[in-house]
PDBQT receptor file of N, H, CA, C and O in Angstrom, charges set to zero:
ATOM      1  N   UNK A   1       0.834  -1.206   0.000  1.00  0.00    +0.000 N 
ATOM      2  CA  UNK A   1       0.000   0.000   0.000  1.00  0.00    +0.000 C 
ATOM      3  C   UNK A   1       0.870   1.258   0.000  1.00  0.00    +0.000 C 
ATOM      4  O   UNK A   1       1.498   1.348   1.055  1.00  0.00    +0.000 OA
ATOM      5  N   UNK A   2       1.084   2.183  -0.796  1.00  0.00    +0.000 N 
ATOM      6  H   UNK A   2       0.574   2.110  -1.653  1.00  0.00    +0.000 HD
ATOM      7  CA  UNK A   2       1.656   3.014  -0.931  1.00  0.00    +0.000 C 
ATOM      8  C   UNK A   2       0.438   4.147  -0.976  1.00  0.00    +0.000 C 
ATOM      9  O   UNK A   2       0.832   5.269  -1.292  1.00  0.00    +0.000 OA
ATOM     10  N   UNK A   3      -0.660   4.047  -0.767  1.00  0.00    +0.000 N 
ATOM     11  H   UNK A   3      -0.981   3.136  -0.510  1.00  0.00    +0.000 HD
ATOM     12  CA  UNK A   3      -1.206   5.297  -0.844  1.00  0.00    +0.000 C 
ATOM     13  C   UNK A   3      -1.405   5.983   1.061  1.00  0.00    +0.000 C 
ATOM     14  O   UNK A   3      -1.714   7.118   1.422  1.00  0.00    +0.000 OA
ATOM     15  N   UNK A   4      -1.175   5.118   1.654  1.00  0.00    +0.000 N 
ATOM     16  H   UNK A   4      -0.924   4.195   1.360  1.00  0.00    +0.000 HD
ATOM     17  CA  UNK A   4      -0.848   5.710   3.502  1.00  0.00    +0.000 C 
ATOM     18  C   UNK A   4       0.146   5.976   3.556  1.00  0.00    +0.000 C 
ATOM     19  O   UNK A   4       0.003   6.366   4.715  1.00  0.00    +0.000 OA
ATOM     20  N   UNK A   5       1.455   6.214   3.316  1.00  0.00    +0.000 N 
ATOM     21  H   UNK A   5       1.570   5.898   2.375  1.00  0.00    +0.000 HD
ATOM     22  CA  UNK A   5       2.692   7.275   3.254  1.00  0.00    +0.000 C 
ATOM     23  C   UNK A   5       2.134   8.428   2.603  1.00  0.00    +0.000 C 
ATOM     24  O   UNK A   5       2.031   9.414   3.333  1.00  0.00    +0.000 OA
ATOM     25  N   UNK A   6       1.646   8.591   1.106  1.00  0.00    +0.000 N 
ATOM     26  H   UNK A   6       1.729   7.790   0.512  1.00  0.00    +0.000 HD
ATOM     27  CA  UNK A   6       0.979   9.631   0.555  1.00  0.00    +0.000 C 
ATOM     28  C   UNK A   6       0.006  10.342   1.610  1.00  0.00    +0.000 C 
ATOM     29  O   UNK A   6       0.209  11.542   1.798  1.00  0.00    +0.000 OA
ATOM     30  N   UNK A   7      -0.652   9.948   2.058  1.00  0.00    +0.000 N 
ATOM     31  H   UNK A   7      -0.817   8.973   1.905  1.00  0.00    +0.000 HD
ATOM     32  CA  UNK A   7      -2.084  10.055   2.931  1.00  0.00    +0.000 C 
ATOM     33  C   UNK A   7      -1.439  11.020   4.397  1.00  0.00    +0.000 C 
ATOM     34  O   UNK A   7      -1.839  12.089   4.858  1.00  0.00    +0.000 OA
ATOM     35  N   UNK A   8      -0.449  10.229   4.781  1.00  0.00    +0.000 N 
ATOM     36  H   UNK A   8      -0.124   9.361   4.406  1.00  0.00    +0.000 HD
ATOM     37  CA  UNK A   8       0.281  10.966   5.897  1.00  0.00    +0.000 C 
ATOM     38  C   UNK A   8       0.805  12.353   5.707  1.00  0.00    +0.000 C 
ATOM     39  O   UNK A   8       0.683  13.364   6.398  1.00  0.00    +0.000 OA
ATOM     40  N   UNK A   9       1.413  12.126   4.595  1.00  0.00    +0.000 N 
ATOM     41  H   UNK A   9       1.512  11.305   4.033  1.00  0.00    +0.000 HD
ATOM     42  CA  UNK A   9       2.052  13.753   4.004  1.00  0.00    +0.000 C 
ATOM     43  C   UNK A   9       1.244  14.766   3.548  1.00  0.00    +0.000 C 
ATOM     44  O   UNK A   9       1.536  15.896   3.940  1.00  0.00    +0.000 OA
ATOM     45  N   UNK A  10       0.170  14.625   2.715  1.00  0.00    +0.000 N 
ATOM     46  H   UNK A  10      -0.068  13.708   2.396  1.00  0.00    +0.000 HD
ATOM     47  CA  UNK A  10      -1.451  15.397   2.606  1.00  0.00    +0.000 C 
ATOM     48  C   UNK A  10      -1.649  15.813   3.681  1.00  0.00    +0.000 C 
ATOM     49  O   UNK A  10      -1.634  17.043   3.714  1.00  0.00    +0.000 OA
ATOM     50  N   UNK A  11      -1.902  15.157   4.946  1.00  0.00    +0.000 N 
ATOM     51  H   UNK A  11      -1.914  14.158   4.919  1.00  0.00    +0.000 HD
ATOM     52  CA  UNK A  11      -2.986  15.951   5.875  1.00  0.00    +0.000 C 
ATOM     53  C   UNK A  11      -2.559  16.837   6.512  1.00  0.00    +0.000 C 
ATOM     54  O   UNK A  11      -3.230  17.852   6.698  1.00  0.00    +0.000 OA
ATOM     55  N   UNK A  12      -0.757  16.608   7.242  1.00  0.00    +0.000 N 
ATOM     56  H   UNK A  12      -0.212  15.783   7.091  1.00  0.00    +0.000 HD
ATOM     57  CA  UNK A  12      -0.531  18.440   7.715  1.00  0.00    +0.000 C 
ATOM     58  C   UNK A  12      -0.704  19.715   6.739  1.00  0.00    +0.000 C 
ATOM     59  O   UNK A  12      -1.017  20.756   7.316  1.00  0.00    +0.000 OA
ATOM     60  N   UNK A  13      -0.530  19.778   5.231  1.00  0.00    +0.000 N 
ATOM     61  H   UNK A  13      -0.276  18.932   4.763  1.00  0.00    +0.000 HD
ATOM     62  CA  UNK A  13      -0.930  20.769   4.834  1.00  0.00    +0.000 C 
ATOM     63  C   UNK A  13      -2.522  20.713   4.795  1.00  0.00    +0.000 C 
ATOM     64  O   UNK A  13      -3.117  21.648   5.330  1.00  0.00    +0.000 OA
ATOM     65  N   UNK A  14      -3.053  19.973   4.367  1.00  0.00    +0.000 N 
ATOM     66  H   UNK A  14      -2.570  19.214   3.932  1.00  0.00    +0.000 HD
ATOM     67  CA  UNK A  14      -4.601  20.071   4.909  1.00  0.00    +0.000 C 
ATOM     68  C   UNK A  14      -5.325  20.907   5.725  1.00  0.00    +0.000 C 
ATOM     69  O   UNK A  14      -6.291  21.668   5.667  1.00  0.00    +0.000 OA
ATOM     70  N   UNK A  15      -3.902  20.184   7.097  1.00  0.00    +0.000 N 
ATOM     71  H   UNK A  15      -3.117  19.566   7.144  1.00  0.00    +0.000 HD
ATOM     72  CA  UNK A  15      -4.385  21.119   8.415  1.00  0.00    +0.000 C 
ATOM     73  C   UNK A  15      -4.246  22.458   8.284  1.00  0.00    +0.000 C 
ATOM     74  O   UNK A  15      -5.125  23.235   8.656  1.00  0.00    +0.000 OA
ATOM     75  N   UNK A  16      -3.349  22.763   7.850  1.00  0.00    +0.000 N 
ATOM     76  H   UNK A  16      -2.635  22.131   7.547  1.00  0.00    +0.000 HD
ATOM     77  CA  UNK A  16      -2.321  24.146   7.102  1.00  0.00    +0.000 C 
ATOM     78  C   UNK A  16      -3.602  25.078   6.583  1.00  0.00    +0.000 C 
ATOM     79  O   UNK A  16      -4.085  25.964   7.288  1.00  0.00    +0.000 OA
ATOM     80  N   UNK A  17      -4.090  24.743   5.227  1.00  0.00    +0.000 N 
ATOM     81  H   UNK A  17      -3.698  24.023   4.655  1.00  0.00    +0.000 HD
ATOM     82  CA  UNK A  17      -5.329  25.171   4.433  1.00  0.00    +0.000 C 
ATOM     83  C   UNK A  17      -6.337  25.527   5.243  1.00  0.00    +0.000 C 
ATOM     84  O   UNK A  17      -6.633  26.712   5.397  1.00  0.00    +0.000 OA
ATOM     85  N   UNK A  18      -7.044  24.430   5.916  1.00  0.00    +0.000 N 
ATOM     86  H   UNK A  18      -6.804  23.467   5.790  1.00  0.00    +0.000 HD
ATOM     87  CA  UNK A  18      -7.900  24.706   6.385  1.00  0.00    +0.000 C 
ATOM     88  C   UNK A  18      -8.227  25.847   7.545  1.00  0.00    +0.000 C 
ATOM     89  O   UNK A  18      -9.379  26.207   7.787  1.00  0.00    +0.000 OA
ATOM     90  N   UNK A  19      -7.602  26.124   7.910  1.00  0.00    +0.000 N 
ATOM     91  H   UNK A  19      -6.667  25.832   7.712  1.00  0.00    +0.000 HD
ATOM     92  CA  UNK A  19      -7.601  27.598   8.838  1.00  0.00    +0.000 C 
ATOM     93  C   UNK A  19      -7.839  28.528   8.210  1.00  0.00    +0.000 C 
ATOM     94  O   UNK A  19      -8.767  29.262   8.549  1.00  0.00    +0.000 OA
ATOM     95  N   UNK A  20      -6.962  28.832   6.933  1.00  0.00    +0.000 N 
ATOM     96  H   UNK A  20      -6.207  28.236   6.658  1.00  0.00    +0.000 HD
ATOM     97  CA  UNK A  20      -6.941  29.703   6.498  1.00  0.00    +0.000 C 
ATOM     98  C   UNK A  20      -8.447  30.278   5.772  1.00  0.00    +0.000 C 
ATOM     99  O   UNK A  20      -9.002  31.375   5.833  1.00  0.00    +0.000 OA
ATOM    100  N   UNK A  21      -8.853  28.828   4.980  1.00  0.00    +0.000 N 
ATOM    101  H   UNK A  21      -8.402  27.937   4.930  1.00  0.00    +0.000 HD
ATOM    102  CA  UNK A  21      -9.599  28.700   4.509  1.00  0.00    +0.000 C 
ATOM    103  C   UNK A  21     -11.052  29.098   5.395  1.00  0.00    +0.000 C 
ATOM    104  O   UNK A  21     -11.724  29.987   4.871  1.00  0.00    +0.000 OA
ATOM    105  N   UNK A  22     -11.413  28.697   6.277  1.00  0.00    +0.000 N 
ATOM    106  H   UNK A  22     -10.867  27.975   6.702  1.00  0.00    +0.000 HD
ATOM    107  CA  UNK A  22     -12.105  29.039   7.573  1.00  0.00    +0.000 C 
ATOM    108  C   UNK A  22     -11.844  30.666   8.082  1.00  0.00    +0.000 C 
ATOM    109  O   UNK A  22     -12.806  31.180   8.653  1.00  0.00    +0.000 OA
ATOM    110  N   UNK A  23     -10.545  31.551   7.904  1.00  0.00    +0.000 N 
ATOM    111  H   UNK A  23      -9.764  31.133   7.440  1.00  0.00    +0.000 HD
ATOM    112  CA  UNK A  23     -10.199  33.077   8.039  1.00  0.00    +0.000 C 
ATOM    113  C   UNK A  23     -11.253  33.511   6.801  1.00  0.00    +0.000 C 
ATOM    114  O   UNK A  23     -12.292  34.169   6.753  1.00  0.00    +0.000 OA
ATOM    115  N   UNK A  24     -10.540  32.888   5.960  1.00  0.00    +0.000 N 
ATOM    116  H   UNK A  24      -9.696  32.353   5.998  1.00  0.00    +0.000 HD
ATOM    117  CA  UNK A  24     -11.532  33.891   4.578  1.00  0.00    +0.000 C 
ATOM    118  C   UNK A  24     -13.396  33.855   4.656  1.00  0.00    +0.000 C 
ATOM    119  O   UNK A  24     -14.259  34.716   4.488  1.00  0.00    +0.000 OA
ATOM    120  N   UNK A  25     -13.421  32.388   4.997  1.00  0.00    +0.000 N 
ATOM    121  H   UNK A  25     -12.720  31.689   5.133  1.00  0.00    +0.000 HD
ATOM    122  CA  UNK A  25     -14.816  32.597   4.922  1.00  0.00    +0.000 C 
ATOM    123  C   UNK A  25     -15.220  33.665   5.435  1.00  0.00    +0.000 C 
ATOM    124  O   UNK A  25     -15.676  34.668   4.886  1.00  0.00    +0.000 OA
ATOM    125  N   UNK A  26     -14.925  33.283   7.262  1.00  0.00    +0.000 N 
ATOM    126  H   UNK A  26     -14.555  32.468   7.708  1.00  0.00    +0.000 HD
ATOM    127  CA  UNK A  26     -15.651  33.957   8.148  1.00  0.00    +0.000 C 
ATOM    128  C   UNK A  26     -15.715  35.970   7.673  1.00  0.00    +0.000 C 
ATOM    129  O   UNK A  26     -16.693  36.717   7.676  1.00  0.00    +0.000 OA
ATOM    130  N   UNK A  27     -14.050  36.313   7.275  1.00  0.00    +0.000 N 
ATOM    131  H   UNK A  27     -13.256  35.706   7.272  1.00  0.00    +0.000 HD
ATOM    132  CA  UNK A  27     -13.749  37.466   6.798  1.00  0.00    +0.000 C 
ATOM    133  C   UNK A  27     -15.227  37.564   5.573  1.00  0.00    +0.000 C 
ATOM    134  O   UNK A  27     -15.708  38.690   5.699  1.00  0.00    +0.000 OA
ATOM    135  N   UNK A  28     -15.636  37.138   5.017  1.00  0.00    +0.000 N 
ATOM    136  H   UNK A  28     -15.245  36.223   4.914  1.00  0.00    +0.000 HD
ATOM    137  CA  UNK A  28     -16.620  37.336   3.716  1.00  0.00    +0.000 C 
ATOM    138  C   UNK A  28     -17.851  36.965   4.126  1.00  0.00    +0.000 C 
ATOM    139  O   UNK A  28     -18.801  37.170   3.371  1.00  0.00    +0.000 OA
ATOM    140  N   UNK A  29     -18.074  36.284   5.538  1.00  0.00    +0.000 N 
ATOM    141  H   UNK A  29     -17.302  36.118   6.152  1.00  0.00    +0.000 HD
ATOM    142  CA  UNK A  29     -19.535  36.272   6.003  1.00  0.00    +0.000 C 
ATOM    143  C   UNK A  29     -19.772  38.018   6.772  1.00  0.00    +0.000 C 
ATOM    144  O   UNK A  29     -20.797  38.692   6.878  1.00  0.00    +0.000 OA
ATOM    145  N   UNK A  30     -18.564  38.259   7.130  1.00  0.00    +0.000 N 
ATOM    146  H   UNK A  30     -17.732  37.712   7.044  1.00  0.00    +0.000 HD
ATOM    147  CA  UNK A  30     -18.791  39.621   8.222  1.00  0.00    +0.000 C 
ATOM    148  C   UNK A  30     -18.909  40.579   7.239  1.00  0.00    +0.000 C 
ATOM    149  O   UNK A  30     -19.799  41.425   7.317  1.00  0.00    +0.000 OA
ATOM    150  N   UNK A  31     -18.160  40.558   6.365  1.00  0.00    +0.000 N 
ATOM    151  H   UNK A  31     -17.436  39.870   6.302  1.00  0.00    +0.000 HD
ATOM    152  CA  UNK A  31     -18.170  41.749   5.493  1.00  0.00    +0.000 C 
ATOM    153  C   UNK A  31     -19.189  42.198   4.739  1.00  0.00    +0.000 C 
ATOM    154  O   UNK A  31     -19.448  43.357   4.418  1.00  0.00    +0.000 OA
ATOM    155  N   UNK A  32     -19.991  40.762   4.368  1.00  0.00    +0.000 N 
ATOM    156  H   UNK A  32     -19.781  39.820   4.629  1.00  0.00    +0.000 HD
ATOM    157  CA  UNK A  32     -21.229  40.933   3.763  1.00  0.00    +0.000 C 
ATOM    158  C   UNK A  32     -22.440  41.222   4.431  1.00  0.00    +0.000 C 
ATOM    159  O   UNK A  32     -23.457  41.645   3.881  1.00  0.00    +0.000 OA
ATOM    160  N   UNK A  33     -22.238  40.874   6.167  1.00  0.00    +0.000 N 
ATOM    161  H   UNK A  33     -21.412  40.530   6.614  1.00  0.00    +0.000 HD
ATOM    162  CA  UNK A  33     -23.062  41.685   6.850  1.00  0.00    +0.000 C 
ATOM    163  C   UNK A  33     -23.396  42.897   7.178  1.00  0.00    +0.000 C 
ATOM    164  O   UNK A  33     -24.511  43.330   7.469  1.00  0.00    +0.000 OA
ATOM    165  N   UNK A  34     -22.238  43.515   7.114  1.00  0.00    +0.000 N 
ATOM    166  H   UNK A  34     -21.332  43.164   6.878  1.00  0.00    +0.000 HD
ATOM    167  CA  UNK A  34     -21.643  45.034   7.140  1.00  0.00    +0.000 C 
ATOM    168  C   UNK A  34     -22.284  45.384   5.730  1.00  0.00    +0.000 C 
ATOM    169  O   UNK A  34     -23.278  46.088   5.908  1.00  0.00    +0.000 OA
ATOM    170  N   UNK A  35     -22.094  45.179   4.666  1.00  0.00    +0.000 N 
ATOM    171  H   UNK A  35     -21.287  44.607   4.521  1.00  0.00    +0.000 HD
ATOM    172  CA  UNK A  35     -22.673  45.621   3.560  1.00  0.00    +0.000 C 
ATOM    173  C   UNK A  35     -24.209  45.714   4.202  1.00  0.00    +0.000 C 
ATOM    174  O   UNK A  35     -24.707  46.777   4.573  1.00  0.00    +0.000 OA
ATOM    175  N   UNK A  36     -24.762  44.638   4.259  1.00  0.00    +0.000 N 
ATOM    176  H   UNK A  36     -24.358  43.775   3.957  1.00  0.00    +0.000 HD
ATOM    177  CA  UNK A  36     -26.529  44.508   4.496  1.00  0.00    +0.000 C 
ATOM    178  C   UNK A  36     -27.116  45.465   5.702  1.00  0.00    +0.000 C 
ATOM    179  O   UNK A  36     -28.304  45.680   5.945  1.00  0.00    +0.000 OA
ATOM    180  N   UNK A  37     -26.027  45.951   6.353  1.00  0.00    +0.000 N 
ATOM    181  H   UNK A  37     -25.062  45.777   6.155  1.00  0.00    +0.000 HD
ATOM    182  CA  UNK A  37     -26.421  46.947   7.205  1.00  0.00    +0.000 C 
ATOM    183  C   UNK A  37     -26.404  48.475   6.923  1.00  0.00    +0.000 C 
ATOM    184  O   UNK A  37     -26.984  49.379   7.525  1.00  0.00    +0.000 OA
ATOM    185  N   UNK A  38     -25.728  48.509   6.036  1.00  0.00    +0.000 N 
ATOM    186  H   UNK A  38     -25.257  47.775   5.547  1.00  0.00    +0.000 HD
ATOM    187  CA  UNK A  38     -25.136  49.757   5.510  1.00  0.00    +0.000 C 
ATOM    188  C   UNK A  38     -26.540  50.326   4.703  1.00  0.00    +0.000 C 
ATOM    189  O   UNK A  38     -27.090  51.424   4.782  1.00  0.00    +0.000 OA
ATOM    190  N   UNK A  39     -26.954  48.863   3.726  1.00  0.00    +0.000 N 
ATOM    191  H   UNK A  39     -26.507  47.971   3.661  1.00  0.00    +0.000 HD
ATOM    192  CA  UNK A  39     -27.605  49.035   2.637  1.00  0.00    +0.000 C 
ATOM    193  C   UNK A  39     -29.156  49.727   2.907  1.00  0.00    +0.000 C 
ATOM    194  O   UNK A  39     -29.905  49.955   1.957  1.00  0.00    +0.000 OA
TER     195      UNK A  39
């Protein structure tokens, strides 16, 4: 099985992404609230 060495090395950047990924959202849920308040 060579795809669980692969599998191991994927998931810390995974972990990596996903934060970030989770910053932007949240950054583009607030911002668009701020718009709807403005509006």
């Amino acid at each position: 099985m060579e795809l669980t060495p692969k599998l191991m090395e994927l998931t810390p950047k995974v972990m990596e992404i996903t934060p970030k990924a989770w910053e932007i959202e949240i950054f583009f849920s607030v911002s668009l609230i701020h718009r709807g308040e403005k509006a």
